[in-house]
C-alpha positions as a Python dict, from the first residue, in 0.01 Angstrom:
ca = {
    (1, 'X'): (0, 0, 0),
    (2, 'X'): (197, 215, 197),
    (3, 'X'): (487, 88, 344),
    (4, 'X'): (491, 297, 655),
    (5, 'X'): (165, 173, 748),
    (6, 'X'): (246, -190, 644),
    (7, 'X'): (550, -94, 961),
    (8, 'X'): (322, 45, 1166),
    (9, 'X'): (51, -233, 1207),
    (10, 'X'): (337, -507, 1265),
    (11, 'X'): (490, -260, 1514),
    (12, 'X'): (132, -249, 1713),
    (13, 'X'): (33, -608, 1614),
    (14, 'X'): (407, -732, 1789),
    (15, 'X'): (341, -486, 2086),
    (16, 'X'): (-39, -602, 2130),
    (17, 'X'): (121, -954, 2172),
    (18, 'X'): (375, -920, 2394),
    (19, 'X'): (194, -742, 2633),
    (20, 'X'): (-100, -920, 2612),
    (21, 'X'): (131, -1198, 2646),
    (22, 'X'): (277, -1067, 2919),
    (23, 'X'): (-8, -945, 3147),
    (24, 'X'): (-141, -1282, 3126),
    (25, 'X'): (96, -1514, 3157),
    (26, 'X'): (316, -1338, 3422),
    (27, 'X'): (209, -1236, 3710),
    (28, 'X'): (24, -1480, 3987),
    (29, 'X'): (-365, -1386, 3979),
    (30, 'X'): (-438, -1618, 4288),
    (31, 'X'): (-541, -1294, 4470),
    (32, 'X'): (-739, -1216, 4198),
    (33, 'X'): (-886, -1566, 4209),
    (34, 'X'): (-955, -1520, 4569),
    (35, 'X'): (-1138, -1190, 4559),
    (36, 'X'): (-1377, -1339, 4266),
    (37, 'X'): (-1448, -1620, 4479),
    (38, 'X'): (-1463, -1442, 4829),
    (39, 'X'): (-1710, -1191, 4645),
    (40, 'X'): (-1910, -1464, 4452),
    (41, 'X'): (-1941, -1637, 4800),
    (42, 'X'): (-2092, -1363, 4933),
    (43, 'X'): (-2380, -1264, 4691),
    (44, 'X'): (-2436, -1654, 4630),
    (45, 'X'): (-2523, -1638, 4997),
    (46, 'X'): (-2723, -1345, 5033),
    (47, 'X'): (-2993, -1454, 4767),
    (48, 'X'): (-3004, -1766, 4917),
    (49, 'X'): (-2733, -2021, 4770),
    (50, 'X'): (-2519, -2150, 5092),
    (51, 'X'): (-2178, -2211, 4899),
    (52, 'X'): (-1888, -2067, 5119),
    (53, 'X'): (-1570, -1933, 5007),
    (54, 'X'): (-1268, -2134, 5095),
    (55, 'X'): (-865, -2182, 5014),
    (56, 'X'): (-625, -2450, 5018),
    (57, 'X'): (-273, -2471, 4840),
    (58, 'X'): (-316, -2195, 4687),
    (59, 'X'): (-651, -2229, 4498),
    (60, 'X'): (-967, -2072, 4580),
    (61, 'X'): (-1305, -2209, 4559),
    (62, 'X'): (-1679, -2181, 4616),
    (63, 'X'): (-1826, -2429, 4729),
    (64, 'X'): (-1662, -2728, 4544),
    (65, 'X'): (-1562, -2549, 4214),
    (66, 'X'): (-1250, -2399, 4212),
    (67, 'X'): (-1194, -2030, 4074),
    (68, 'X'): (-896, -2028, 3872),
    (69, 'X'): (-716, -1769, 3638),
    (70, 'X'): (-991, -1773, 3373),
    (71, 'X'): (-1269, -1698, 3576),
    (72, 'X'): (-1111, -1382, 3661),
    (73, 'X'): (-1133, -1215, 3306),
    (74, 'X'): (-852, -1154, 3299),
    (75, 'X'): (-752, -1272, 2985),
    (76, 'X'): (-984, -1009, 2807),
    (77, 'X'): (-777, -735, 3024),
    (78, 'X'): (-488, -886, 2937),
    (79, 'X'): (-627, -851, 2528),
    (80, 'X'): (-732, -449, 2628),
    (81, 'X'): (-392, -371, 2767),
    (82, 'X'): (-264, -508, 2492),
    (83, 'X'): (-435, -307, 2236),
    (84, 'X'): (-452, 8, 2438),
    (85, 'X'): (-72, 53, 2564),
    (86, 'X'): (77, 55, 2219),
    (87, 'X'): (-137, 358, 2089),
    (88, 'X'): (77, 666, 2070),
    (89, 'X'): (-167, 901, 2021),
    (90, 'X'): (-291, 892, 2406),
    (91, 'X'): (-136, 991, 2711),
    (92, 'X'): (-13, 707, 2959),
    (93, 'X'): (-250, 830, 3220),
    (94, 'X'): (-542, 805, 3041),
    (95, 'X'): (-453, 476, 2888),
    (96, 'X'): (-438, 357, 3278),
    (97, 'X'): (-753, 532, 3333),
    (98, 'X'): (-962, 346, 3057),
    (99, 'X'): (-776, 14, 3174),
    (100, 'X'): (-864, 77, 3503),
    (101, 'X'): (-1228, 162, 3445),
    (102, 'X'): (-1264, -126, 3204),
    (103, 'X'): (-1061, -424, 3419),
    (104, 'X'): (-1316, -281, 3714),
    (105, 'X'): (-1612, -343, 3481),
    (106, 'X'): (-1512, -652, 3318),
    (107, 'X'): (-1440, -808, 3681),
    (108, 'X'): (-1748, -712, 3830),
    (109, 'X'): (-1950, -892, 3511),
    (110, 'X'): (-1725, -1195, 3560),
    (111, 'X'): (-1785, -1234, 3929),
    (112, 'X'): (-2157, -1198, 3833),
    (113, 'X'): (-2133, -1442, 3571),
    (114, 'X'): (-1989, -1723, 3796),
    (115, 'X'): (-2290, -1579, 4057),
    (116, 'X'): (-2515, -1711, 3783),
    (117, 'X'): (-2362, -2007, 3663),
    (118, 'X'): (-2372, -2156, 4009),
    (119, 'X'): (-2700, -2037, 4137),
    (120, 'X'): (-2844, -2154, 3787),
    (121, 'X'): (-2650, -2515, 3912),
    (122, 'X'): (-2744, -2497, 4277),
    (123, 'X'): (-3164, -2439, 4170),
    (124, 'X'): (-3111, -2743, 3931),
    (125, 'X'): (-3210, -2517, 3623),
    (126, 'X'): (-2882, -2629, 3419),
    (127, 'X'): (-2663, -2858, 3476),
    (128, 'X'): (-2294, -2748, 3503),
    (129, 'X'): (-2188, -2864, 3146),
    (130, 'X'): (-2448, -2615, 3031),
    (131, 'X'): (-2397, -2361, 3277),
    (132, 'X'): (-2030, -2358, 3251),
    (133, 'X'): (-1933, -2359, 2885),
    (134, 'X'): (-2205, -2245, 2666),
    (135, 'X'): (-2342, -2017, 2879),
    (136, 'X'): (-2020, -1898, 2948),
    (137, 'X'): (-1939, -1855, 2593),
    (138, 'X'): (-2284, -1659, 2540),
    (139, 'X'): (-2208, -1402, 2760),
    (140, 'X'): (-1846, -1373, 2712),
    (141, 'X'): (-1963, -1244, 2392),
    (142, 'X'): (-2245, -983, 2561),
    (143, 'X'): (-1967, -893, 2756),
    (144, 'X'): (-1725, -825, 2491),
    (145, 'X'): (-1962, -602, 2308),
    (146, 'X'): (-2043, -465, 2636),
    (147, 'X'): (-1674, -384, 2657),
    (148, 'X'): (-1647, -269, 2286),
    (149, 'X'): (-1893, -13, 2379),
    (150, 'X'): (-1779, 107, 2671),
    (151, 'X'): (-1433, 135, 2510),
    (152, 'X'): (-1581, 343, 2268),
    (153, 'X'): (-1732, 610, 2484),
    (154, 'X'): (-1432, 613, 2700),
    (155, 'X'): (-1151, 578, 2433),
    (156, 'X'): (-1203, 636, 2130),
    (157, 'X'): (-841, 570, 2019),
    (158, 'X'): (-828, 246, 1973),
    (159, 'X'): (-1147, 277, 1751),
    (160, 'X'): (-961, 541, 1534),
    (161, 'X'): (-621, 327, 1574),
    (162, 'X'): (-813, -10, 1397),
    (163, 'X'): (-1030, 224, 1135),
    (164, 'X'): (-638, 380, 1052),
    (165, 'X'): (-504, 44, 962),
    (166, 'X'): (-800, -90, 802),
    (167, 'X'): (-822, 232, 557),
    (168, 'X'): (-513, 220, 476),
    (169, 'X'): (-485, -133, 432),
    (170, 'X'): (-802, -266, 256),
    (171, 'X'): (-853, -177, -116),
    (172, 'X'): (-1094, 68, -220),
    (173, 'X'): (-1337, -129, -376),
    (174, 'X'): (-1427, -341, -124),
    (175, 'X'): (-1488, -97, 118),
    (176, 'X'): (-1769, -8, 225),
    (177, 'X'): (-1910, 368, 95),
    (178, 'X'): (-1930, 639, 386),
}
């Protein structure tokens, strides 16, 4: 195996951390919080699910359950940033682009998302065990390929960056025949 690439990959896999570290664990997301609850709120109530929006010591809720950093998605931003900041084979504008496009995408499915979840609880079709974790979990994943895709189309880098380190790093034989 080649030792530069052997470098290389621990050089991206150490940057993919930190910042993904970093853009999750730093800064506050209350605002963040707020605007998928005030937004939430709002469609809940226009199809007919009276849960208001509301805000007290710094949490956001609506109706009774609170909205807190996870619900956000941010924590699959904060995973994108980290593996699209660290490619050097991009410009830093367009890396901001394509994390712009995608963090405005990946918000607007996980305000939808907690739309459903609490409509699905409010009509008494799930409870919110179900509704909360496995559906959650279910489409986390759709939206995860949903993002792989759409990274794909709009930055093909990364997908070239990953096939890099796998070719070089994966023996022969047990890859797959193009």
């Amino acid at each position: 195996m080649d030792r530069n690439v052997i470098k290389d990959l621990f050089v991206y896999l150490f940057a993919v951390l930190g910042i993904t570290i970093f853009v999750y664990y730093v800064p506050s997301y209350f605002l963040l919080e707020q605007l998928s609850a005030i937004l939430s709120s709002i469609l809940l109530n226009i199809i007919g699910v009276p849960l208001a929006y509301s805000s007290s010591y710094g949490k956001a809720f609506v109706g009774p359950i609170q909205v807190v950093r996870e619900c956000t998605g941010i924590q699959v931003i904060a995973v994108m940033a980290g593996l699209v900041l660290p490619i050097r084979r991009s410009t830093w504008i367009r890396k901001v682009k394509v994390l712009l496009i995608v963090s405005v995408i990946l918000f607007v499915m996980n305000f939808l998302r907690i739309v459903l979840e609490l409509w699905l609880v409010y009509r008494e079709i799930l409870p919110w065990s179900l509704a909360h974790y496995p559906l959650s979990l279910i489409l986390g994943i759709a939206g995860v390929y949903t993002l792989v895709l759409v990274s794909d189309l709009l930055y093909p880098e990364l997908g070239d960056q990953l096939a890099y380190f796998y070719l070089h790093l994966t023996p022969a034989k047990i890859r797959p025949e193009s």
